[in-house]
N, C-alpha and C positions, 0 to 999 in steps of 0.2 A: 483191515487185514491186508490189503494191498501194499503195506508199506514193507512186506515180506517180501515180497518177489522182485528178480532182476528185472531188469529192462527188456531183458531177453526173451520173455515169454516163458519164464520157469513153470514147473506145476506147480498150482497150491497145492494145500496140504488139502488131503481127501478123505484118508482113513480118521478114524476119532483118533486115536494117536496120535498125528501130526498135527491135528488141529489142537492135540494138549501141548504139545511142542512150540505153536506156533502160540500159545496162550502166554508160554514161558517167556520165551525173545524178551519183551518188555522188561524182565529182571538182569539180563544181561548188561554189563559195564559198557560203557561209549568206549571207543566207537560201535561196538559191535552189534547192540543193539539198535542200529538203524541200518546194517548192512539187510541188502536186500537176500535173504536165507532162500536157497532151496530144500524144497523137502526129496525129493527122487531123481535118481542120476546119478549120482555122485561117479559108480565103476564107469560110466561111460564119460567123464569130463576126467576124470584123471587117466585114463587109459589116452587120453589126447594129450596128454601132457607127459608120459614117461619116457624117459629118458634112458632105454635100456634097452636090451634085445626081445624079440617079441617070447623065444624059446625060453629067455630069465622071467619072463615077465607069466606065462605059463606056470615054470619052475615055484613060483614066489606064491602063487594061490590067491591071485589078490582080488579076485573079482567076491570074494564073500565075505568083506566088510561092509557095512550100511552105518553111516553114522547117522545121529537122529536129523539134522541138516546139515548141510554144508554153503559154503561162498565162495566163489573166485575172483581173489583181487588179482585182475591181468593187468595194471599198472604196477603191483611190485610182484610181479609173478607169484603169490600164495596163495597156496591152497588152505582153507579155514573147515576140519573138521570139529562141529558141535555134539559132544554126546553127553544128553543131559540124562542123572543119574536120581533117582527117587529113590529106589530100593538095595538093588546089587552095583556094588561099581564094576568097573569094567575087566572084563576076566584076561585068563593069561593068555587064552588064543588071539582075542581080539587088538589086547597091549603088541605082541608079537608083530599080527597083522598090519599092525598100525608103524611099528619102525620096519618092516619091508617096505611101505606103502611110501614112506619118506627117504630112501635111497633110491627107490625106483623113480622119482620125480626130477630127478638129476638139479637141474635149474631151476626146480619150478621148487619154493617150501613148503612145508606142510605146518602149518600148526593146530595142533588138536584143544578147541575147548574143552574142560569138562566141566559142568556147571551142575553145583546139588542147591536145587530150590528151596528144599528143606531149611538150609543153611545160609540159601542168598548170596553164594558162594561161588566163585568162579575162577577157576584156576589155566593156566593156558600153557602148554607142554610143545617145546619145541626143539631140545635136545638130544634126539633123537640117537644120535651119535652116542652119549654118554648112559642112555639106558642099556644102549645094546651090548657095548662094554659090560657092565655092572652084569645082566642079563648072564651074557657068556660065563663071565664067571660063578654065578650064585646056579651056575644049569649044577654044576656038579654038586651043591651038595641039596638044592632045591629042585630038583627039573620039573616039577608039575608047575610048579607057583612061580620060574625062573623071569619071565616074561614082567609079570602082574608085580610081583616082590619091587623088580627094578624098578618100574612106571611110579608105585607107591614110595617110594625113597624118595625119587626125583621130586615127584611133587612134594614133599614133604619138606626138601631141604628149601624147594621155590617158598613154599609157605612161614617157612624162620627167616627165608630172606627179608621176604615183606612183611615180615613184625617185626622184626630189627630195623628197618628203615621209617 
């Protein structure tokens, strides 16, 4: 289990949750799965890294995302959030909070895995830009689901991309 954690002294995983978490990694695609995952921290290693006013960064609400791990590659400045889906995918607060969380990083990327085990499936969302787009526009005739709708397209059209190639 050790091959989870940074060099840095991250926590393991603790709760049985994370340690179902940490069971998963292994189905993850190279490189990914041998990156060194944390399980807790995440608001506190990005809030190190945004790139925005502290008053936007308040404004943005960003401290109540938790993804199921995360990794910081500090040689290409990316941030790698994991949110691995069993049952619900991921809803339209958390899709929202997820394109705040990548404008507020200025310099730094964000790519968000989502990985369904069920499926053996891993899809990796780093468009951020072009959800939020789509987003804006589907608010008016969608606005509950505006968020989540957009996240579901994008991965959808990444998904035709990679069976077309």
């Amino acid at each position: 289990m050790s091959t989870f954690f940074t060099k840095s002294g991250a926590s393991p995983p603790v709760s049985n949750q994370q340690q179902r978490y940490a069971s998963i990694i292994p189905q993850l695609p190279e490189p990914f799965k041998s990156f060194g995952w944390e399980f807790s921290g995440f608001g506190r290693r990005a809030r190190k890294l945004f790139d925005a006013d502290p008053e936007e960064i308040e404004d943005l609400n960003l401290r109540t995302i938790i993804p199921d791990a995360f990794y910081y590659d500090a040689e290409n400045k990316c941030l790698i959030a994991l949110e691995i889906v069993e049952s619900h995918d991921i809803d339209n607060a958390k899709a929202q909070r997820y394109c705040d969380y990548a404008f507020a990083l200025g310099e730094t990327s964000l790519l968000l895995l989502i990985h369904y085990p069920n499926f053996r499936a891993t899809v990796g969302v780093e468009n951020f830009f072009a959800i939020t787009l789509d987003a804006y526009r589907l608010l008016q005739t969608e606005p509950k689901t505006a968020w989540r709708d957009a996240m579901m397209k994008y991965r959808q059209k990444v998904e035709e991309a990679r069976e077309a190639a």
